[in-house]
Predicted model as a PDB file, atoms N, CA, C, CB and O in Angstrom, pLDDT in the B-factor column:
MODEL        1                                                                  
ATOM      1  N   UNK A   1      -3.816 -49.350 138.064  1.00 65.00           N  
ATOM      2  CA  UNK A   1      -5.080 -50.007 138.349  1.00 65.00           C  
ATOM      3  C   UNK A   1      -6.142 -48.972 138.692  1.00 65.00           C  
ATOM      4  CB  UNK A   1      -4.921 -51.017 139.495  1.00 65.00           C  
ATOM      5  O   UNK A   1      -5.978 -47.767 138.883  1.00 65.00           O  
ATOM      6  N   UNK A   2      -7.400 -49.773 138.737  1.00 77.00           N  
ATOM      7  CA  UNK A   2      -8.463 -48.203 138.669  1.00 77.00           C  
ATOM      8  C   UNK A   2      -8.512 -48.060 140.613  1.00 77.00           C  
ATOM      9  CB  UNK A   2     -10.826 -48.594 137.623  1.00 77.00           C  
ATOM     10  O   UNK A   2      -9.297 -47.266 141.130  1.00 77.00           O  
ATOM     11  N   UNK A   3      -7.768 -48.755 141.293  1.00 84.00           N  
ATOM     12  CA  UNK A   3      -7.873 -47.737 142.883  1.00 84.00           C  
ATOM     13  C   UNK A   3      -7.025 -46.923 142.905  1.00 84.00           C  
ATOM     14  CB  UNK A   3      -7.650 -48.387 144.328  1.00 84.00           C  
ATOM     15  O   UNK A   3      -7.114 -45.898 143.580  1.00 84.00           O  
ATOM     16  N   UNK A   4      -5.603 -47.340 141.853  1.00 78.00           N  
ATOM     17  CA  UNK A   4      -4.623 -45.656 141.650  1.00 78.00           C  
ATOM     18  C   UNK A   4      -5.116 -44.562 141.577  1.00 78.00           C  
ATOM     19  CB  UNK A   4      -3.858 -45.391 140.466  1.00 78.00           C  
ATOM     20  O   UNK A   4      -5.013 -43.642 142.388  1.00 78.00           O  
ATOM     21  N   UNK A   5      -5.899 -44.601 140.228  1.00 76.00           N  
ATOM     22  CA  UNK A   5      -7.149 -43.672 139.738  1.00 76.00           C  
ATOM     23  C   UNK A   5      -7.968 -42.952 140.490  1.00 76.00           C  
ATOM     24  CB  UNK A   5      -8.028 -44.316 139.135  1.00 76.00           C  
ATOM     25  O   UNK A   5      -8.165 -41.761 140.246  1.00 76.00           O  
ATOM     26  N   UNK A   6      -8.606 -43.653 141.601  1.00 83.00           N  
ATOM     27  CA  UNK A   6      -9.557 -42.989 142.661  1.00 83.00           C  
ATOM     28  C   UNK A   6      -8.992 -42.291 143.431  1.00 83.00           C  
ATOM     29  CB  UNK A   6     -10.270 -43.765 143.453  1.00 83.00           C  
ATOM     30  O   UNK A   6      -9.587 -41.403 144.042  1.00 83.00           O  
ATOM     31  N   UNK A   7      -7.464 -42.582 143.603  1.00 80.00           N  
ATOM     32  CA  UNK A   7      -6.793 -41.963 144.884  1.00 80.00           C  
ATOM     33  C   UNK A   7      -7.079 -40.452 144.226  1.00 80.00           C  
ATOM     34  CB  UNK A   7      -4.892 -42.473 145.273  1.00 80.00           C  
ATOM     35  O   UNK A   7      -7.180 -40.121 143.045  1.00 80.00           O  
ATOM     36  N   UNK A   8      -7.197 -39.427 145.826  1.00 83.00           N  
ATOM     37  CA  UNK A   8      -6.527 -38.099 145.562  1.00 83.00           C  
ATOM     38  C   UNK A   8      -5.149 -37.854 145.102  1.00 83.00           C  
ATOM     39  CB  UNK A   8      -6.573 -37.444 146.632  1.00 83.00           C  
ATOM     40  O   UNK A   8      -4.810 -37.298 144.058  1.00 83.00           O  
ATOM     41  N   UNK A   9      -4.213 -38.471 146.264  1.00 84.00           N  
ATOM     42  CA  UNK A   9      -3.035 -38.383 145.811  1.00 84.00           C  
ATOM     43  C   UNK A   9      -2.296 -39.049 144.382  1.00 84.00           C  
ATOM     44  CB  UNK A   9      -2.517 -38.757 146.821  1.00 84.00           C  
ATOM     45  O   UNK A   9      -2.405 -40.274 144.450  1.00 84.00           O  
ATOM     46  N   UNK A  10      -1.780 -38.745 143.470  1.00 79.00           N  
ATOM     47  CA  UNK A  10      -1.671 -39.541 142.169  1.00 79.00           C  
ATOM     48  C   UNK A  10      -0.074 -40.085 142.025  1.00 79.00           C  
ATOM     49  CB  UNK A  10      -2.127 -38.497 140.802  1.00 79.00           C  
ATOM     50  O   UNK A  10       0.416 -40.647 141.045  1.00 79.00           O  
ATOM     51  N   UNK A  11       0.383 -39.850 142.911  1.00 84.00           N  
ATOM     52  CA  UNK A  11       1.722 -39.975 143.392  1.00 84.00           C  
ATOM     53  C   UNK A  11       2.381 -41.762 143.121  1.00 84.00           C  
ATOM     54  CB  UNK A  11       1.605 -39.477 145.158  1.00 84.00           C  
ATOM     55  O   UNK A  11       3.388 -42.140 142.522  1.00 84.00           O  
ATOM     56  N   UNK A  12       1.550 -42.365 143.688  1.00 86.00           N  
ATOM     57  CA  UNK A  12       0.968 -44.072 143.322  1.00 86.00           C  
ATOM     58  C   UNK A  12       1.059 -44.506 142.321  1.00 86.00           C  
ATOM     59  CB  UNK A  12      -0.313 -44.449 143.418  1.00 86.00           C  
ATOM     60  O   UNK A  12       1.752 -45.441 141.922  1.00 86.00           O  
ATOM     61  N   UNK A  13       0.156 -43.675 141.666  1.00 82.00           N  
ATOM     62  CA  UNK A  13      -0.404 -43.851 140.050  1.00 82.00           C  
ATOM     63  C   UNK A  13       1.222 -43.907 139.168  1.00 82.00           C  
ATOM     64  CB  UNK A  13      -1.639 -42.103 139.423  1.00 82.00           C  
ATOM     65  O   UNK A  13       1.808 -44.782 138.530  1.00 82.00           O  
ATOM     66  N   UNK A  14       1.604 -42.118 139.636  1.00 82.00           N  
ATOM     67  CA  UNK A  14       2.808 -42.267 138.826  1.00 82.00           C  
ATOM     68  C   UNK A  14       3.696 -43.210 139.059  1.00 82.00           C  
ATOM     69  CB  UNK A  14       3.477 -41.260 138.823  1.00 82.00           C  
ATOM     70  O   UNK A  14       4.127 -43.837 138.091  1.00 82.00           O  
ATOM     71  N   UNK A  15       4.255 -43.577 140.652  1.00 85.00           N  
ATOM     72  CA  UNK A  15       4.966 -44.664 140.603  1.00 85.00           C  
ATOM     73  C   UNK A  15       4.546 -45.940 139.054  1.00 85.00           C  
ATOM     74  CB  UNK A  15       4.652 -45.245 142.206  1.00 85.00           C  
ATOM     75  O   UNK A  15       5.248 -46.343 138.127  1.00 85.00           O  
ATOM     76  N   UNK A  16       3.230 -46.181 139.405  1.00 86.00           N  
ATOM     77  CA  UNK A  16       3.438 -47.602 139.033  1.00 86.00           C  
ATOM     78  C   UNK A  16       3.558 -47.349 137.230  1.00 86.00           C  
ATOM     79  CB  UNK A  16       1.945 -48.738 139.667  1.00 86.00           C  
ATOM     80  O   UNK A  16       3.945 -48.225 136.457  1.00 86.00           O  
ATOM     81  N   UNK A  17       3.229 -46.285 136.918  1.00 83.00           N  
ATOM     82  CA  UNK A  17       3.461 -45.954 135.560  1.00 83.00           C  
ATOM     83  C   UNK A  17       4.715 -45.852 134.997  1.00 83.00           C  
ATOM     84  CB  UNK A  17       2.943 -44.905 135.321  1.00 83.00           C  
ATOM     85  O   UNK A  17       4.951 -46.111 133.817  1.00 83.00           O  
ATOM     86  N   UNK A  18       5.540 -45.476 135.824  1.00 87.00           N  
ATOM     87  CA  UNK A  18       7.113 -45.770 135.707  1.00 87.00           C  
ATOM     88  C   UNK A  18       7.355 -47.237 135.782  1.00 87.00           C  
ATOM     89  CB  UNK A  18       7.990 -45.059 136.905  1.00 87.00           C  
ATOM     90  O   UNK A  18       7.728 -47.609 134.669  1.00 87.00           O  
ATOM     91  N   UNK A  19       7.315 -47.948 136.386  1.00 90.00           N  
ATOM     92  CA  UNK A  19       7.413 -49.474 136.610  1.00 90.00           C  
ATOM     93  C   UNK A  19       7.127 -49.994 135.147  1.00 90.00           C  
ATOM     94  CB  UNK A  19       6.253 -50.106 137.813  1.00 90.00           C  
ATOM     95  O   UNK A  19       7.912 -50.736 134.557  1.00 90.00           O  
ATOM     96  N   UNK A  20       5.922 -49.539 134.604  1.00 91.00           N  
ATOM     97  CA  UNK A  20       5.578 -50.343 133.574  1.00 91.00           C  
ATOM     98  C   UNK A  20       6.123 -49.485 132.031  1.00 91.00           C  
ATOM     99  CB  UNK A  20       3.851 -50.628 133.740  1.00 91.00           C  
ATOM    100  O   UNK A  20       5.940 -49.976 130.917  1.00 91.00           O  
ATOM    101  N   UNK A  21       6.864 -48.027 132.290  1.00 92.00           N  
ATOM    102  CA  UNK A  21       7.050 -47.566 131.198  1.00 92.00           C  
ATOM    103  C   UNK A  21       7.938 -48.163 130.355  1.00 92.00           C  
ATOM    104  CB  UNK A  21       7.282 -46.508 131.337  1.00 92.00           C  
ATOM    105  O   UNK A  21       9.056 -48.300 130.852  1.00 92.00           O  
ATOM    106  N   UNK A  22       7.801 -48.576 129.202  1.00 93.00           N  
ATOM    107  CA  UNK A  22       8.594 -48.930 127.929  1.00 93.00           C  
ATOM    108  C   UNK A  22       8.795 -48.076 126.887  1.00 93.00           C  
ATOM    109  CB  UNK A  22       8.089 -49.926 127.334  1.00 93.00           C  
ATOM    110  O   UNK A  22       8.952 -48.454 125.726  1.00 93.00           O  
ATOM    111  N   UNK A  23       8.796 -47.002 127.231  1.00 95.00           N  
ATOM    112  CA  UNK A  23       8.889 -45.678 126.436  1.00 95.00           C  
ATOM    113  C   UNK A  23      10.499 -45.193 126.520  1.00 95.00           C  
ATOM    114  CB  UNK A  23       7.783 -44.437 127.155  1.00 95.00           C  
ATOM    115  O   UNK A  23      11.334 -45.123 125.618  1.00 95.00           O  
ATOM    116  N   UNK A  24      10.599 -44.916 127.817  1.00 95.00           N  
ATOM    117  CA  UNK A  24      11.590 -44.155 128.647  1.00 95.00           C  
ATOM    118  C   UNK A  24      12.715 -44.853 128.561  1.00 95.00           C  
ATOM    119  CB  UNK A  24      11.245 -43.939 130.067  1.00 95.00           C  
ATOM    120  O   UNK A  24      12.850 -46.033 128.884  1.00 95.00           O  
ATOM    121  N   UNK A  25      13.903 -43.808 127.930  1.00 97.00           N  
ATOM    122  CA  UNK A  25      15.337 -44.671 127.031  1.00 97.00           C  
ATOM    123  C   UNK A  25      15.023 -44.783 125.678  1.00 97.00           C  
ATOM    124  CB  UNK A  25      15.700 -46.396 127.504  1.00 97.00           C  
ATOM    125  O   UNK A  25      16.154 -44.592 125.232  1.00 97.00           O  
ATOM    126  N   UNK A  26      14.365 -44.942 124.755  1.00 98.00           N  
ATOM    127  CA  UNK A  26      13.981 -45.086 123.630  1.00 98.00           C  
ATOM    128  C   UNK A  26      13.791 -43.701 122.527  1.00 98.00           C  
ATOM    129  CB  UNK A  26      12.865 -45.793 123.913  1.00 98.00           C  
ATOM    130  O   UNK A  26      13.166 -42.641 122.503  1.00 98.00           O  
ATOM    131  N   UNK A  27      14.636 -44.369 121.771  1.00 98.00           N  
ATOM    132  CA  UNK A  27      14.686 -43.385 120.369  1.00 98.00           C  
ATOM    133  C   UNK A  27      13.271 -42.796 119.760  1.00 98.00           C  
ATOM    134  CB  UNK A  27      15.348 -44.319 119.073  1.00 98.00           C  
ATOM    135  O   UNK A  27      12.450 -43.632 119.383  1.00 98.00           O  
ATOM    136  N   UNK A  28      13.041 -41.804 119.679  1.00 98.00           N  
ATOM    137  CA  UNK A  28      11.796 -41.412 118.888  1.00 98.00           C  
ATOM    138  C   UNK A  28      11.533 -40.228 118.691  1.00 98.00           C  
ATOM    139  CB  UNK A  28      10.730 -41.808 119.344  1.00 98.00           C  
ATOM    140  O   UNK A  28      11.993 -39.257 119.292  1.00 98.00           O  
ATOM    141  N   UNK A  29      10.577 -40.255 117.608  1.00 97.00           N  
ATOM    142  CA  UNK A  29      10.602 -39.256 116.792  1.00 97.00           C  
ATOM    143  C   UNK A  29       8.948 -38.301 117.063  1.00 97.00           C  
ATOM    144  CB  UNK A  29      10.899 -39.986 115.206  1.00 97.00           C  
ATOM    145  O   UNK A  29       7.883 -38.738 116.627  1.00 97.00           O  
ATOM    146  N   UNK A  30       9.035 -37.305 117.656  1.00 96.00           N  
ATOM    147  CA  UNK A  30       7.747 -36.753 117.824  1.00 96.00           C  
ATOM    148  C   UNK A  30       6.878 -36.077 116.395  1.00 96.00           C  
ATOM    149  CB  UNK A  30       8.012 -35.647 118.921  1.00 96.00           C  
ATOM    150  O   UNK A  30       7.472 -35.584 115.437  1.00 96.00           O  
ATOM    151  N   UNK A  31       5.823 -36.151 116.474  1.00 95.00           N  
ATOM    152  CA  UNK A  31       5.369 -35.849 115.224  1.00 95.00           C  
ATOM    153  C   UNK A  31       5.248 -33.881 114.790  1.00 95.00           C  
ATOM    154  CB  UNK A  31       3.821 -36.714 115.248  1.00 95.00           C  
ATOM    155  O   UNK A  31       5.373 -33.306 113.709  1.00 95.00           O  
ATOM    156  N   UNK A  32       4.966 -33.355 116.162  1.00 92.00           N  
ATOM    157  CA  UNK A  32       5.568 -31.995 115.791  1.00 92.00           C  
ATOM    158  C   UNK A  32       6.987 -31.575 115.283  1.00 92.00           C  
ATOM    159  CB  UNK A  32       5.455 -31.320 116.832  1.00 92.00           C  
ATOM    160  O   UNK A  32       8.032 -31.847 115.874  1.00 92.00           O  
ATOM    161  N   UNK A  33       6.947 -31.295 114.814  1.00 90.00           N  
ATOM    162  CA  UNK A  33       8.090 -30.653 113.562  1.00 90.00           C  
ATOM    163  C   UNK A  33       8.965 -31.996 113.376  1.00 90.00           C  
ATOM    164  CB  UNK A  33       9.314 -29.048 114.174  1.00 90.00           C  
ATOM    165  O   UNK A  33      10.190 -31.906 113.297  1.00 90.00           O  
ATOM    166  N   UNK A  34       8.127 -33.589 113.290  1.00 93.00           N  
ATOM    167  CA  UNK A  34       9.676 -34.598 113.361  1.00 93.00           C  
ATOM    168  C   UNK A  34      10.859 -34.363 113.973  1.00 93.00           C  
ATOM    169  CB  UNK A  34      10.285 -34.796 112.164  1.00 93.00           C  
ATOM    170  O   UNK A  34      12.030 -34.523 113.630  1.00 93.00           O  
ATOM    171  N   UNK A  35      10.348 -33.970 114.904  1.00 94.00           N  
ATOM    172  CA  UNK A  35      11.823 -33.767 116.168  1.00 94.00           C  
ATOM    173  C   UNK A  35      12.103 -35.118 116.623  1.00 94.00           C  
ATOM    174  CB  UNK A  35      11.460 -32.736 117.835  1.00 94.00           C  
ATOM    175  O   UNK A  35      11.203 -35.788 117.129  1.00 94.00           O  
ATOM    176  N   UNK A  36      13.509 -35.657 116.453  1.00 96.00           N  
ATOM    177  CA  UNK A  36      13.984 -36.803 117.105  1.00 96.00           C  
ATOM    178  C   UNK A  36      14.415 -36.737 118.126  1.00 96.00           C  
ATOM    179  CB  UNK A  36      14.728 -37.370 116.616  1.00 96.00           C  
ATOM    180  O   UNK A  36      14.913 -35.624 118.297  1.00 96.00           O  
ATOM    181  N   UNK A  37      14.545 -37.663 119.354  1.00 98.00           N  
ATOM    182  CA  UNK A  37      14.566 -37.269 120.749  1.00 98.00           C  
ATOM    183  C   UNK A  37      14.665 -38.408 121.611  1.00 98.00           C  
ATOM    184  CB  UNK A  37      13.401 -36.499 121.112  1.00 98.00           C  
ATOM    185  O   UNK A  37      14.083 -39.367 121.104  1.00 98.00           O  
ATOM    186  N   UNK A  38      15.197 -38.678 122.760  1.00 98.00           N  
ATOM    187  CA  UNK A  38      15.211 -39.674 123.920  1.00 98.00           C  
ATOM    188  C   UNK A  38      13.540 -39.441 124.200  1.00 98.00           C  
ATOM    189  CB  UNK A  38      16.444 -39.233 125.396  1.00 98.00           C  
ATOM    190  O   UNK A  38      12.750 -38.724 123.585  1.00 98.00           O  
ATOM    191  N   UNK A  39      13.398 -40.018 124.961  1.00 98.00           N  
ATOM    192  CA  UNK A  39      11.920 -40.273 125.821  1.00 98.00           C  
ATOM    193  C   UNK A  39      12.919 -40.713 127.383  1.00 98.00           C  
ATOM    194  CB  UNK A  39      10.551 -42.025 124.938  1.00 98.00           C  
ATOM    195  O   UNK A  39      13.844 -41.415 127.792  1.00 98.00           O  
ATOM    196  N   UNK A  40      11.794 -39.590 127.832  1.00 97.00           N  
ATOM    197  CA  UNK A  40      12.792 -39.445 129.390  1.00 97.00           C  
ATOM    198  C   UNK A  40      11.525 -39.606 130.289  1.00 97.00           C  
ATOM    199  CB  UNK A  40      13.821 -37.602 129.776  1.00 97.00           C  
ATOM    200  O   UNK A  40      11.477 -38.917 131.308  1.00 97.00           O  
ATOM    201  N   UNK A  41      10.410 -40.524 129.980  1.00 93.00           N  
ATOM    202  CA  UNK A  41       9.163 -40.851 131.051  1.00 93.00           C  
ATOM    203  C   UNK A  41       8.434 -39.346 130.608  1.00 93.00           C  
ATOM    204  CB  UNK A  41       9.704 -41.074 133.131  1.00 93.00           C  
ATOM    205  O   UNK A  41       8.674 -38.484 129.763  1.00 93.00           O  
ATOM    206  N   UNK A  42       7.585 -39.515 131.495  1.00 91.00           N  
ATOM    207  CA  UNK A  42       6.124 -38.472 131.799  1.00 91.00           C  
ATOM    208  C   UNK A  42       6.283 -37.912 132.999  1.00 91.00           C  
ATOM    209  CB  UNK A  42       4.578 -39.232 131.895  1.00 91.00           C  
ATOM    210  O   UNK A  42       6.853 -38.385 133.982  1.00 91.00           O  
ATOM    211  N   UNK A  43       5.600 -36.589 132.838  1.00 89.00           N  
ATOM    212  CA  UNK A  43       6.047 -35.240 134.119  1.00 89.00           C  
ATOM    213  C   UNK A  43       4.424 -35.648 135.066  1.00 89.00           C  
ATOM    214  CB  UNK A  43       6.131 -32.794 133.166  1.00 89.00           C  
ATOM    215  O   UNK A  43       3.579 -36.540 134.981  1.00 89.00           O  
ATOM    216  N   UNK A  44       4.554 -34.884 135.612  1.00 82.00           N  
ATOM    217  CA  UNK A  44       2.896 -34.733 136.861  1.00 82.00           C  
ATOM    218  C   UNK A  44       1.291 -34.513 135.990  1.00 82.00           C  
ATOM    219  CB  UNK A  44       3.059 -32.756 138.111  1.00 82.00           C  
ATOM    220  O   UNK A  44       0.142 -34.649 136.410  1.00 82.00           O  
ATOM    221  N   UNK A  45       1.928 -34.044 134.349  1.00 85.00           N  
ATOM    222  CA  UNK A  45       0.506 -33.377 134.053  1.00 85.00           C  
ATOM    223  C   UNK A  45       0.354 -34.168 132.723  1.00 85.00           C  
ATOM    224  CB  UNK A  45       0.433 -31.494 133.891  1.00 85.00           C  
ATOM    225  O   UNK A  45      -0.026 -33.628 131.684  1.00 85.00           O  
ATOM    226  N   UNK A  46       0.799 -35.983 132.863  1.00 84.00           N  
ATOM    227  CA  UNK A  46       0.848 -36.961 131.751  1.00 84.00           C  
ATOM    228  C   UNK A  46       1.942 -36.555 130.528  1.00 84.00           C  
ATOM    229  CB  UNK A  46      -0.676 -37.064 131.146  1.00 84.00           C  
ATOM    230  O   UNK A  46       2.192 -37.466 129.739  1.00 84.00           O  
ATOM    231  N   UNK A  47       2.572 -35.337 130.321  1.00 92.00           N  
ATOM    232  CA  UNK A  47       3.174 -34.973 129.069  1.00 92.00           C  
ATOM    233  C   UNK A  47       4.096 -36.093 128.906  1.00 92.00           C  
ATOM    234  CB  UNK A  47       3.869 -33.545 129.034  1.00 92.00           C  
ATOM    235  O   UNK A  47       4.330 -36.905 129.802  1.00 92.00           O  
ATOM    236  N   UNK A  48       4.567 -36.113 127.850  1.00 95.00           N  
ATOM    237  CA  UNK A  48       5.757 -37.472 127.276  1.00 95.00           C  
ATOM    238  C   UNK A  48       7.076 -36.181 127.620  1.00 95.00           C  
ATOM    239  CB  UNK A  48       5.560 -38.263 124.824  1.00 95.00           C  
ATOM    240  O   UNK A  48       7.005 -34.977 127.373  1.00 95.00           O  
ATOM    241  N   UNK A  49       8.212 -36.943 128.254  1.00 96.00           N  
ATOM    242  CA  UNK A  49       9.330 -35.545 128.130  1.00 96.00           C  
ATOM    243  C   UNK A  49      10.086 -36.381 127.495  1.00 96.00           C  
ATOM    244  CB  UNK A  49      10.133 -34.657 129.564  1.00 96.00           C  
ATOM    245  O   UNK A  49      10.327 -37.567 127.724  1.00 96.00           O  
ATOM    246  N   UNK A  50      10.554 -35.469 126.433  1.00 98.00           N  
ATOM    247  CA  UNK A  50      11.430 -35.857 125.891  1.00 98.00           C  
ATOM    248  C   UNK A  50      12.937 -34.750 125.782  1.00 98.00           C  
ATOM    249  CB  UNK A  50      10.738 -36.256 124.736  1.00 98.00           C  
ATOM    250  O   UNK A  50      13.017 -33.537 125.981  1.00 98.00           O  
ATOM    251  N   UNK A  51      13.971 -35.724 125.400  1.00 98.00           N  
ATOM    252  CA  UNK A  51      15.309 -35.192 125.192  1.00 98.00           C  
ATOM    253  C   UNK A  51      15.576 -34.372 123.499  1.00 98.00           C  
ATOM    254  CB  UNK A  51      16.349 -36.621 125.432  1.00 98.00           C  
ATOM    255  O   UNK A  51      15.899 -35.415 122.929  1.00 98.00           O  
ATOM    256  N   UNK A  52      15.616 -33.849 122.951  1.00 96.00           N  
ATOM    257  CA  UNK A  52      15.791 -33.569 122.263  1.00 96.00           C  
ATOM    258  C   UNK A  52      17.807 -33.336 121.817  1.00 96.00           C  
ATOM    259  CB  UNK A  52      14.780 -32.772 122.418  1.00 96.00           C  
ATOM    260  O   UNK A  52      18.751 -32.909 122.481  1.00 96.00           O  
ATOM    261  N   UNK A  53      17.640 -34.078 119.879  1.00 94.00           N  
ATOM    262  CA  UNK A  53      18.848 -34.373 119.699  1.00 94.00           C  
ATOM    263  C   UNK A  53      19.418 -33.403 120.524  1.00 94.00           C  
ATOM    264  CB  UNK A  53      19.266 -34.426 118.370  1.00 94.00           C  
ATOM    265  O   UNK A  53      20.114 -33.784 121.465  1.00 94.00           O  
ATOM    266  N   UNK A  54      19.215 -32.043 120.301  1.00 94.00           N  
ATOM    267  CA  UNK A  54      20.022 -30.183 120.078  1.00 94.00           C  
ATOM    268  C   UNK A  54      20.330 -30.133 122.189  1.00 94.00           C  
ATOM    269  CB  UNK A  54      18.019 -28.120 119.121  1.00 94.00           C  
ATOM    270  O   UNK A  54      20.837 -29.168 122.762  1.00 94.00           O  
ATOM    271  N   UNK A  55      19.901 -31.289 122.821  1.00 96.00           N  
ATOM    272  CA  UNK A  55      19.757 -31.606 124.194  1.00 96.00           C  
ATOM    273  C   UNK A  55      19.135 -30.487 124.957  1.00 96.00           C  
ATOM    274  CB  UNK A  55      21.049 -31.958 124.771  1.00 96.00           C  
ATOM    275  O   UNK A  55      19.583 -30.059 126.021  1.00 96.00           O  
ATOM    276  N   UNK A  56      18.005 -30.010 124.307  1.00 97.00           N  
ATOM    277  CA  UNK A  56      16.620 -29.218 124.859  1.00 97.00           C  
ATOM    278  C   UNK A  56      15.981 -30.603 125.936  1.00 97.00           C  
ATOM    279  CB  UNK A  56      15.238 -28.683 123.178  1.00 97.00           C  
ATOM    280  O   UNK A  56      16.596 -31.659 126.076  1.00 97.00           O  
ATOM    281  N   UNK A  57      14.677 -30.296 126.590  1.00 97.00           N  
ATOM    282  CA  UNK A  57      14.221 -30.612 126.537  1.00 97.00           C  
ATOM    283  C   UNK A  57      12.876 -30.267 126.355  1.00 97.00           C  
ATOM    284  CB  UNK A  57      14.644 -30.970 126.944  1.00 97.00           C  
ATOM    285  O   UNK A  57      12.737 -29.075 126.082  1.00 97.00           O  
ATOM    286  N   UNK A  58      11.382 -31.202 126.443  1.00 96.00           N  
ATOM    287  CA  UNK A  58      10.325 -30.851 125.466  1.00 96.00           C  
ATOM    288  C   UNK A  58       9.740 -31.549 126.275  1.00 96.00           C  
ATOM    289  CB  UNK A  58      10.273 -31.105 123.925  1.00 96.00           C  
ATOM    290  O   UNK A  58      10.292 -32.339 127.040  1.00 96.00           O  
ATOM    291  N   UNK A  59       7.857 -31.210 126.149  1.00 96.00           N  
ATOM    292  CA  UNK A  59       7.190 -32.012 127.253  1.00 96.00           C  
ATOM    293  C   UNK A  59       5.482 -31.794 125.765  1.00 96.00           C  
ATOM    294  CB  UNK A  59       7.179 -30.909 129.569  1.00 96.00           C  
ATOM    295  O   UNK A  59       4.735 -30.865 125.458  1.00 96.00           O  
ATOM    296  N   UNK A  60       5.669 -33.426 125.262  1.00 96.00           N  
ATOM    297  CA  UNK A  60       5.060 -33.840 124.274  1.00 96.00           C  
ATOM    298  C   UNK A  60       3.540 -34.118 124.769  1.00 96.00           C  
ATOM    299  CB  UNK A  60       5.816 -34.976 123.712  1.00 96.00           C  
ATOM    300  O   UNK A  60       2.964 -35.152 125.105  1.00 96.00           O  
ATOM    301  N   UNK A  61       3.021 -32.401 124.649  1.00 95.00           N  
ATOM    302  CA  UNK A  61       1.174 -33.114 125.238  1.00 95.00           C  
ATOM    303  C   UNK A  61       0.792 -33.566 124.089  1.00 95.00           C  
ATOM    304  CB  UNK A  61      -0.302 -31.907 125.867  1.00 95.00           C  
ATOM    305  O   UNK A  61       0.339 -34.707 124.175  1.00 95.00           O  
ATOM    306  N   UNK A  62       0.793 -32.944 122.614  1.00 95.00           N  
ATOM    307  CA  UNK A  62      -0.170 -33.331 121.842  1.00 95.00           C  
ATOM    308  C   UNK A  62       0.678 -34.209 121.080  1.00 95.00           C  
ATOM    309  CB  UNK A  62      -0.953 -32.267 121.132  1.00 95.00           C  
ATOM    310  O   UNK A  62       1.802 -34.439 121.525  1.00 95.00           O  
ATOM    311  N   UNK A  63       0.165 -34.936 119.580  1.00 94.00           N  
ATOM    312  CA  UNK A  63       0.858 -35.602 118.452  1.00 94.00           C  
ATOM    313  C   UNK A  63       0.931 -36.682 118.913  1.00 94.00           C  
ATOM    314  CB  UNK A  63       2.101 -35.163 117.969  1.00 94.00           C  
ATOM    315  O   UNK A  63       0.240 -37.139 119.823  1.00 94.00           O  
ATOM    316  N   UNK A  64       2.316 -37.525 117.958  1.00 95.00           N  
ATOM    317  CA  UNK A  64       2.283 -39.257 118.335  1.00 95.00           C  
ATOM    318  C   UNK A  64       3.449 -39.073 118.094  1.00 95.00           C  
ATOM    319  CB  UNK A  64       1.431 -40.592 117.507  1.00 95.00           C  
ATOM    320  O   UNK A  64       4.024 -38.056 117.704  1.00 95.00           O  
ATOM    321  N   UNK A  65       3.909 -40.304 118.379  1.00 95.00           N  
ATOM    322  CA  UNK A  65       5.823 -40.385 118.500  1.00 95.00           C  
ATOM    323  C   UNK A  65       5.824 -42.006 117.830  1.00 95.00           C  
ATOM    324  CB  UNK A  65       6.764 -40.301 120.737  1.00 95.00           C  
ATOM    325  O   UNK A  65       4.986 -42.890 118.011  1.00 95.00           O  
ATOM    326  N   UNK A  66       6.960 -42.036 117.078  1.00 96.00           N  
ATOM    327  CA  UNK A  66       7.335 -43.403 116.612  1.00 96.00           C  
ATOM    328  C   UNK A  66       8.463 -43.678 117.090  1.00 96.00           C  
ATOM    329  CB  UNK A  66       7.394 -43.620 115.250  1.00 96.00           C  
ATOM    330  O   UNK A  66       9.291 -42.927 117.608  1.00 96.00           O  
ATOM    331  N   UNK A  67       8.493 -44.899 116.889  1.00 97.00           N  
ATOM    332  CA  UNK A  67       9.763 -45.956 118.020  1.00 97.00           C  
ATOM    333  C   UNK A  67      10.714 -45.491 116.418  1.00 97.00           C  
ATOM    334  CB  UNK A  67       9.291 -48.621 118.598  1.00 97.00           C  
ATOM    335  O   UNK A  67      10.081 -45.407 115.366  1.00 97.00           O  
ATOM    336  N   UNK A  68      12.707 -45.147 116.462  1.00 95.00           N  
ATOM    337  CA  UNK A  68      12.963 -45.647 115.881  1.00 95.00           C  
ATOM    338  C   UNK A  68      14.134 -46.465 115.692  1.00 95.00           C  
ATOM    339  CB  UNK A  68      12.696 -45.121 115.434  1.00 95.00           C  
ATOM    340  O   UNK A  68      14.254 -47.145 114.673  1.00 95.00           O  
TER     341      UNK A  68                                                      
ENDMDL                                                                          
END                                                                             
């Protein structure tokens, strides 16, 4: 909500962004190099983290990811 937003602390914010994530657990495919991968939620600085098959992990600032 936009008083998450105002807060200094963003701590809130992230909570409730977890609550509502439907990302996180889900198969997908990032659009840099079509790397396929878990989606393991978002870090402190918005990145998408993901699992990667090779079980790296990866923190997806730029591109788009498809469900698959």
């Amino acid at each position: 909500t936009w008083e998450l937003l105002q807060q200094e602390d963003l701590a809130p914010l992230r909570c409730r962004w977890q609550e509502l994530d439907t990302t996180s657990g889900r198969r997908v495919v990032w659009s840099q190099g079509d790397l396929a991968a878990v989606a393991e939620g978002v870090d402190e600085e918005g990145a998408l983290l993901l699992r990667l098959d090779d079980g790296t992990r990866a923190a997806a600032r730029v591109g788009e990811i498809r469900f698959l």
